[in-house]
N, C-alpha and C positions, 0 to 999 in steps of 0.2 A: 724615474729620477735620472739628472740628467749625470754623463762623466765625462767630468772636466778635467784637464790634465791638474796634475801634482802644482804646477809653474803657473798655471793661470790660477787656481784657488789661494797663491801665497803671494800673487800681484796685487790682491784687493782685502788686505786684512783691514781688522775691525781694530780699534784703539783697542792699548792693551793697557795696563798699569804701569805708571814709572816706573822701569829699574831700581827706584833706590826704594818705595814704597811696597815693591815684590819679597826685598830680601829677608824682611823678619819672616813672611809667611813661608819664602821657602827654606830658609833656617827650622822653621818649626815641622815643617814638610820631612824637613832630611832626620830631625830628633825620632821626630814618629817614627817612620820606615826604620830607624836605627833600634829600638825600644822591640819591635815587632821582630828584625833582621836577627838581632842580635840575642834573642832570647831564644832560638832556635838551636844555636851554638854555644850558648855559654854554661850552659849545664851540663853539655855530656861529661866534661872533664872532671865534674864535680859529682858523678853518681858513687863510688866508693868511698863518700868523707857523708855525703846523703846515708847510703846504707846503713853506714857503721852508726849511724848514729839513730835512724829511725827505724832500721830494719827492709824488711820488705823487698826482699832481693829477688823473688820468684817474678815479681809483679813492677818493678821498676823500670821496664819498658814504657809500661801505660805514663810515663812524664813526658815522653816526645807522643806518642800514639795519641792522651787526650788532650795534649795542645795542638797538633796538627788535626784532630778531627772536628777540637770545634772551629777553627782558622775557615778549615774548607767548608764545612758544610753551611757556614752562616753566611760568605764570601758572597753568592744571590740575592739572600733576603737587605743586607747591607747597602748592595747596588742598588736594588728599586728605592727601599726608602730615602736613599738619597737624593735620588731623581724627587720622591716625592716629596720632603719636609726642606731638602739643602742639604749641599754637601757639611756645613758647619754643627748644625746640631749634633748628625750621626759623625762626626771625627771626636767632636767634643766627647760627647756619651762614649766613644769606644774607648778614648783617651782614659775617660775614669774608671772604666770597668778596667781597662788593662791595670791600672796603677789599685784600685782597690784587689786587684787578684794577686797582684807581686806583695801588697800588706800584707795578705793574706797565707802566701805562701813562704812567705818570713817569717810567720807564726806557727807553720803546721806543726804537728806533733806525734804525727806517725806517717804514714806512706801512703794511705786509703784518705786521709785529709790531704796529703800534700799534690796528689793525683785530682783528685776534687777542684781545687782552688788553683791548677793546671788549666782546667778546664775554661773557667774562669779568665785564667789569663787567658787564652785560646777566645773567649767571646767578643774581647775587647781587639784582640789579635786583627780578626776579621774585617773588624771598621775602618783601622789600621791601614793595612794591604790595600784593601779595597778603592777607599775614599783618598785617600796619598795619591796615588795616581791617576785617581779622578779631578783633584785639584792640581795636579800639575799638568793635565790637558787641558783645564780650564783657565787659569792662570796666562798660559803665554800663547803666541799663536803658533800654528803651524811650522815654521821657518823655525821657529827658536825653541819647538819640544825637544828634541836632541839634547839641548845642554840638561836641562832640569831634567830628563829622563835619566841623560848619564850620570849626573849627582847620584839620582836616586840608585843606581846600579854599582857606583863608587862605596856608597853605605852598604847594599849589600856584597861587597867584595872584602872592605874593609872588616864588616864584622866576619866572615867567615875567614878570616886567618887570626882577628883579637881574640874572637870570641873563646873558644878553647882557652888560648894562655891567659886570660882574664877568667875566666872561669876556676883554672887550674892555681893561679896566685890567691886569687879569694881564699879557695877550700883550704890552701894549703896555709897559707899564710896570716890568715883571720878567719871565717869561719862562712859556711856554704851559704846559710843563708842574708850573708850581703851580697850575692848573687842575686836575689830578690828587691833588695831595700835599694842598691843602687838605681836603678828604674824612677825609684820614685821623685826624686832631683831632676834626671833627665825629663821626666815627661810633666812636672809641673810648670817647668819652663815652657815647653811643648804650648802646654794648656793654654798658659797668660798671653802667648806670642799669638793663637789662633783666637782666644778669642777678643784680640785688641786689634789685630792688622788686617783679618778677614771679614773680607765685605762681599756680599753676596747679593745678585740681582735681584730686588721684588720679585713676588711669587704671582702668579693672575691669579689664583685659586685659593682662596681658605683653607688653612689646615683642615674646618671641622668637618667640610663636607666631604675632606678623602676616604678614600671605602680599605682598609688596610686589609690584603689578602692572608687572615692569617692560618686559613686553614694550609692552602700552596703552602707557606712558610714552612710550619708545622711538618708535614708530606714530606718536602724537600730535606729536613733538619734529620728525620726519623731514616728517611731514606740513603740520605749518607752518611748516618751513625753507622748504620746496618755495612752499607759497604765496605765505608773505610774500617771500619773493625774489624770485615772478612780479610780484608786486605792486609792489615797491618799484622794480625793475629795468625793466621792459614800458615801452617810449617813453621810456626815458631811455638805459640800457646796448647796449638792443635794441628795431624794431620789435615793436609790439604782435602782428602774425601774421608773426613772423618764427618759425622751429624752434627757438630759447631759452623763449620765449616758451611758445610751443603744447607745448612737451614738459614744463615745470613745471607749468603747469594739469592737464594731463593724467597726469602723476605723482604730484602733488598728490591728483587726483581718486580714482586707485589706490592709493594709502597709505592714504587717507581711508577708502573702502570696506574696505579692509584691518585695517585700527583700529578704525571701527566691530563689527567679525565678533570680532575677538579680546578687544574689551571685553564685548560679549554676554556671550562664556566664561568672562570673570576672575570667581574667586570676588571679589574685592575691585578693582572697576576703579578707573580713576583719575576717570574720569569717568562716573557711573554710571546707567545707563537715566533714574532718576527726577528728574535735573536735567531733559530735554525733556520727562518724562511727565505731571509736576505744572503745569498752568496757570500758577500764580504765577510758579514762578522760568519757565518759555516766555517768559512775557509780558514776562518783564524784560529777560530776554537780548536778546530779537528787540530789546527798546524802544533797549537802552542801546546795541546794535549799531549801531539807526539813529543815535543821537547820537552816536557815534562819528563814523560816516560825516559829520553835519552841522557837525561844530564844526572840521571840516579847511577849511571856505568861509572863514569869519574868521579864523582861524590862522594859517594859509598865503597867500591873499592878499588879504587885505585892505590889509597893510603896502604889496604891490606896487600897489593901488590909490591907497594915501593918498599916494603919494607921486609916481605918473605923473599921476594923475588931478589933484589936489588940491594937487601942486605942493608937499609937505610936506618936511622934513628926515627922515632915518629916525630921530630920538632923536623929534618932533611924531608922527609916523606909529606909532610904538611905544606915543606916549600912543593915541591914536587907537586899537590892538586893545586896552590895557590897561584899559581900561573896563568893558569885563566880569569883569574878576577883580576889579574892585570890588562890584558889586553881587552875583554868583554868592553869594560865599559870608553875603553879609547876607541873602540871600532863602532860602539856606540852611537858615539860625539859625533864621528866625522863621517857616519853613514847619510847623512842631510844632503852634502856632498852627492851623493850617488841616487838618492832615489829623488831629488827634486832634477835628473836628468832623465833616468831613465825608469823610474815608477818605486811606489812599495813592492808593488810583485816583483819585478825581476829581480830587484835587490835582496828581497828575501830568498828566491831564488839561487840566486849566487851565494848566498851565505849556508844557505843548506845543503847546495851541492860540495861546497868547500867542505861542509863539514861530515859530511857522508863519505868523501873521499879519507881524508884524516883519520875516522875512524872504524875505517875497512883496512888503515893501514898500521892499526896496533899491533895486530895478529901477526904482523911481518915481524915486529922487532924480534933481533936476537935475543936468546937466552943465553945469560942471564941480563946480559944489555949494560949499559951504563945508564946513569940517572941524565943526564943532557936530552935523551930521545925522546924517553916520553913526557918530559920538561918542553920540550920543543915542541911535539905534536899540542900537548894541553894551551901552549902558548897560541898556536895557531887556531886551536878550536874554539878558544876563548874570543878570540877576535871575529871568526865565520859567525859563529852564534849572535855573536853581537852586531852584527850584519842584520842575522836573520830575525834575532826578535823585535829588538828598535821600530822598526823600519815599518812593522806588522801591528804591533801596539799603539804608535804613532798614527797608521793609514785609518785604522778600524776606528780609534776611537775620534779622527775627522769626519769622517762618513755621517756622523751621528748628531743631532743638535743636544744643546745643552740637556735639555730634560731627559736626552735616552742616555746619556753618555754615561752613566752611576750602573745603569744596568749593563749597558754593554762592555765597561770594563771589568766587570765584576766576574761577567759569563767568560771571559776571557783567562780571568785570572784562577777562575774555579776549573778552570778543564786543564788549568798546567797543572794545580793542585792534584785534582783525580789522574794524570798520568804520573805523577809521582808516585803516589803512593801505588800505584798498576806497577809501578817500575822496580818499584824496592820488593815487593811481594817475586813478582816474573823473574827478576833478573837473582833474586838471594834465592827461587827453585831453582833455576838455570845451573848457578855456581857450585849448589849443594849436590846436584847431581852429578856432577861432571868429578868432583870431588869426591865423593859417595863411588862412582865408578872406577876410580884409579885408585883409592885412599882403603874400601873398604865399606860395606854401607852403612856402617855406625856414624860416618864422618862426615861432618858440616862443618863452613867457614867458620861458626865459632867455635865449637870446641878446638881447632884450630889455636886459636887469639896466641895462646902461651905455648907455644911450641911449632913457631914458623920457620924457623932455622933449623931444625932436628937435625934431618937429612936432605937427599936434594931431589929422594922422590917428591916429600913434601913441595917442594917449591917447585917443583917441575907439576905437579899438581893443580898448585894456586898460578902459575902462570899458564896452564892448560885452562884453568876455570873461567879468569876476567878475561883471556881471549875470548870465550863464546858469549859472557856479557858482554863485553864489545861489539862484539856481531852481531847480539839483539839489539844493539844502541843503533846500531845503522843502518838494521830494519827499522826504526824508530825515522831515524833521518828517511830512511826512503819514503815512510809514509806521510810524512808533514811535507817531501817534495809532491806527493802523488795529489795531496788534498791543494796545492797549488794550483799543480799546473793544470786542475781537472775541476776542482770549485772555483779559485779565485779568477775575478772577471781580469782581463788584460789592463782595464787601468781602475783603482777605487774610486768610486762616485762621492770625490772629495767636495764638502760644501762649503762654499765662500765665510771664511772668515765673519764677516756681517753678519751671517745665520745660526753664529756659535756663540748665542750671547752666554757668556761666562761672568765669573767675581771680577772683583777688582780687591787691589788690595792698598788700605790707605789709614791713615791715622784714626780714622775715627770710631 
């Protein structure tokens, strides 16, 4: 295959859809991503009005745990049959599974139901994530994925600052589960806009003669049940080398091997040799893997910083990480700019060395600091980031023609997922240690929660801890720079427009 610069493949686009015939589908495009964004964040606020009313307090983690595991692990199986049936049908189906799982979660009646039908949501989650981004590479050409990317990163910016106090006025103010019921307004709209304005190219091949790989499926589902539950569970449910622990990894590790052998044999895997065999998409996986893993430092505690460290309120401290979802998605927009001069690589590049520099430079701040600094630093990081993802999502998923592109965004997006959840397991031992060594070894970031002010070993503590989280964030950055500049090719082997036959979107 041949590679053609960025500027010659975006000289010879393929007709796209009218602007004004796009925007119901990508209205419907940004509800979804918002449906999926948004239910990520809007319940944490609401677990002590949850509690008190169902119980289940030992075990009320598994609400984020089995929404994020079924999210990630179906995230593969979603991209192939997209490739295979259309992106339309699998948005639609996920669109209802999501919306029958929020009914359903509006009706639970105890904690082991309401974890269940989490689940649920988390199935339809999948289709969601996955298939959104698959149509909005399909959708527009090259030149003009930036804007609908940034959209789409604008919903996820947007919900993780509503999401909480929309979460928090529900429970408080009427009751937890319209947390649920709301969903289902939003995404029936959803529905009627995708399935009245999306039009999708004829298919050459008969649904009946596809061969569906569903033992892969299976292998792969079981496989990352097994992990991410190591992951999310390990030093929290159970020690890290206790027999829970060490028999998941190592389950994990034999399903995986197991799955790997049986996709070899599928005539049509889910996940298919030449997502690791081709450079580009390697390079991407490994990159967006490690940003996964890095973007769980500021996520997760930073909030616990601004507010032991720096004495903040949690609605100041919430401004404080929401900083970066300001910039991320404007550096997004006008990354087009830079890499239709000088590539996806180098521009990813530069945004990840920016952001490796940034957060080598938390650890400098003064104790106790003012809130401007690390407001400043998040503001910059948001923007390097947005540099470096754009630009990577953008390249890989041109590389690819229409029929691979369901899988290869999918593989893209399941390896941000597994470094995430790598990030929050590594980085919450890192903290508890560090913590544990100065505090006392009974002592971990949460038992902490209520008693961050005490004293000012306390906080001389928590600002001892997310410094070394930091510093694993920028091992993190160092290794999505290394899977660069050492996998990805010097320019992506972007294909002509002409060769991306994608939907249209139209009244019919």
């Amino acid at each position: 295959m041949t590679e053609p610069s960025t500027t010659r493949a975006e000289a010879d686009p393929a007709p796209a859809p009218a602007p004004a015939h796009r925007r119901p589908v990508v209205l419907a495009l940004m509800l979804g991503m918002g449906l999926a964004a948004l239910d990520g964040t809007i319940v944490a606020t609401a677990v002590p009005q949850i509690v008190g009313d169902l119980g289940g307090l030992a075990v009320f983690s598994w609400l984020f745990a089995g929404y994020l595991l079924a999210v990630t692990v179906t995230l593969p199986v979603y991209g192939k049959l997209s490739d295979t049936f259309g992106r339309k049908p699998v948005l639609i189906a996920g669109v209802v599974l999501f919306l029958i799982g929020s009914l359903l979660c509006a009706a639970a009646w105890s904690m082991a139901s309401l974890i269940a039908f989490r689940v649920v949501q988390g199935l339809g989650g999948g289709a969601l994530q996955g298939t959104v981004q698959t149509i909005a590479a399909d959708l527009y050409p090259l030149k003009e994925r930036p804007k609908i990317q940034a959209r789409l990163s604008s919903v996820w910016a947007a919900s993780s600052v509503a999401g909480p106090a929309a979460g928090g006025l529900l429970a408080g103010y009427a009751d937890w589960r319209w947390i649920f019921l709301i969903n289902l307004p939003v995404g029936l709209v959803a529905l009627w806009l995708i399935w009245r304005h999306l039009v999708e190219p004829a298919r050459t091949a008969p649904h009946a003669r596809v061969r569906i790989d569903w033992a892969g499926a299976l292998g792969i589902f079981a496989t990352g049940a097994l992990l991410i539950t190591a992951l999310v569970q390990g030093g929290v449910a159970w020690p890290w080398l206790s027999a829970p622990s060490l028999g998941l990894l190592a389950g994990a590790a034999v399903l995986g091997a197991v799955t790997v052998v049986i996709e070899r044999r599928a005539a049509e895997p889910i996940v298919p040799g030449w997502v690791w065999r081709r450079r580009t998409i390697a390079a991407v996986n490994l990159s967006l893997g490690a940003l996964g893993l890095l973007m769980v430092a500021p996520a997760v505690f930073l909030p616990t910083y601004a507010q032991s460290v720096l004495g903040l309120g949690p609605i100041a401290a919430g401004f404080v990480l929401s900083s970066w979802t300001l910039s991320w998605p404007i550096a997004a927009a006008l990354s087009n700019r830079l890499y239709t001069r000088i590539g996806f690589r180098l521009t990813a590049i530069l945004g990840i060395s920016l952001a490796l520099v940034l957060l080598l430079a938390f650890p400098f701040l003064p104790f106790p600091g003012e809130p401007w600094q690390p407001t400043l630093l998040m503001l910059l990081l948001g923007g390097a980031l947005g540099l470096f993802q754009l630009p990577l999502i953008v390249g890989v998923q041109s590389t690819v023609p229409y029929e691979e592109r369901g899988t290869t965004t999918a593989s893209v997006l399941f390896c941000r997922q597994v470094g995430q959840s790598i990030g929050a397991a590594l980085f919450g031992a890192v903290a508890n240690a560090v913590l544990a060594a100065r505090l006392g070894h009974d002592t971990d970031l949460d038992s902490l929660a209520g008693a961050l002010h005490t004293t000012d070993a306390t906080r001389r503590a928590v600002d001892a801890a997310v410094d070394y989280v930091y510093l694993g964030a920028a091992a993190a950055a160092a290794l999505a720079l290394l899977a660069l500049l050492t996998l990805a090719p010097r320019r992506f082997p972007v294909l002509k427009e002409a060769d991306q036959d994608g939907p249209s979107a139209s009244r019919g």
